[in-house]
C-alpha positions in Angstrom: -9.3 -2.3 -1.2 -8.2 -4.8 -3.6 -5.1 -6.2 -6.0 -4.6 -5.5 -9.4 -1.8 -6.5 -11.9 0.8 -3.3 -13.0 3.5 -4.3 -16.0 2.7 -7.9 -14.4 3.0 -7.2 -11.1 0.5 -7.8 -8.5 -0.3 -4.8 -6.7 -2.4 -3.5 -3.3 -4.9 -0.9 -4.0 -6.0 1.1 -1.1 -8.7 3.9 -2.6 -9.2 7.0 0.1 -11.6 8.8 1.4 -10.4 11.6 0.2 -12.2 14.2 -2.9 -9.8 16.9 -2.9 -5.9 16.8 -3.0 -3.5 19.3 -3.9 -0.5 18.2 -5.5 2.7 20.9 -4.8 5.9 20.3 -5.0 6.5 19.2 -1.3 3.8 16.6 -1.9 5.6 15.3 -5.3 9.6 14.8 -3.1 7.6 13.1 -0.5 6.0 10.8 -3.0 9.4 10.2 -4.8 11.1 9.7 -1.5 8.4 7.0 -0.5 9.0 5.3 -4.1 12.6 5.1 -3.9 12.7 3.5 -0.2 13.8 0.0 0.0 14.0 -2.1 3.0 13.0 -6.1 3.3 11.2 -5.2 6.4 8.8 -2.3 4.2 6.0 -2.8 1.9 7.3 -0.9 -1.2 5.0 2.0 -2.3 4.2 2.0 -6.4 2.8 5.2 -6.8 -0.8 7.2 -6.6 -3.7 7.3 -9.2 -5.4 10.6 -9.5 -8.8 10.4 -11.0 -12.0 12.8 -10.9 -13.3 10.4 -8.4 -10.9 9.0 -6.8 -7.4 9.1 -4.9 -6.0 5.4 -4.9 -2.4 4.5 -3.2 -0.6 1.2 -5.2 2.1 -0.8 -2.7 3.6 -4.0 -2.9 0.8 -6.8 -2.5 2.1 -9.6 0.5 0.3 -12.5 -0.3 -0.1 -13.7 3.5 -2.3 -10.7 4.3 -1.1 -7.6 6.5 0.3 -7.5 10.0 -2.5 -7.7 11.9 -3.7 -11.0 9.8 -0.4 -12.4 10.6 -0.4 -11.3 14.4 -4.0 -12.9 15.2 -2.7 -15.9 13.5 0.5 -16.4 15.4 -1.9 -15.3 18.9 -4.1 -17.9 17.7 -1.3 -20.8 17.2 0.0 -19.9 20.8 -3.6 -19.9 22.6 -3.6 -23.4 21.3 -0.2 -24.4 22.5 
């Protein structure tokens, strides 16, 4: 995992573990359907990179970490409390 720049904007690369994926149309609407859904509460998804080695997922990078960074942090603030 780790954050790249795309047409300037910072982005969250997340490589699977997968070798194999077979792209079909169903696969291609649920991509486009994850691309085009907007919410403030939703990490946007970019897109997918394809290689010979590798299948990668691009999203929106959030600068203060994921959930579960921000959940221990807040658990931590109100242990000390």
């Amino acid at each position: 995992m780790f954050s790249c720049l795309k047409q300037g904007s910072k982005v969250f690369v997340k490589h699977l573990n997968i070798k194999h994926c077979t792209v079909n149309r169903e696969l291609l609407i649920e991509l486009k359907q994850m691309k085009d859904l907007a919410h403030e509460n939703l990490i946007r998804f970019v897109g997918i990179c394809v290689d010979d080695q590798h299948i990668s997922i691009l999203t929106e990078y959030c600068e203060k970490g994921n959930l579960r960074v921000i959940f221990l942090f807040f658990k931590s603030c109100k242990n000390h409390k």
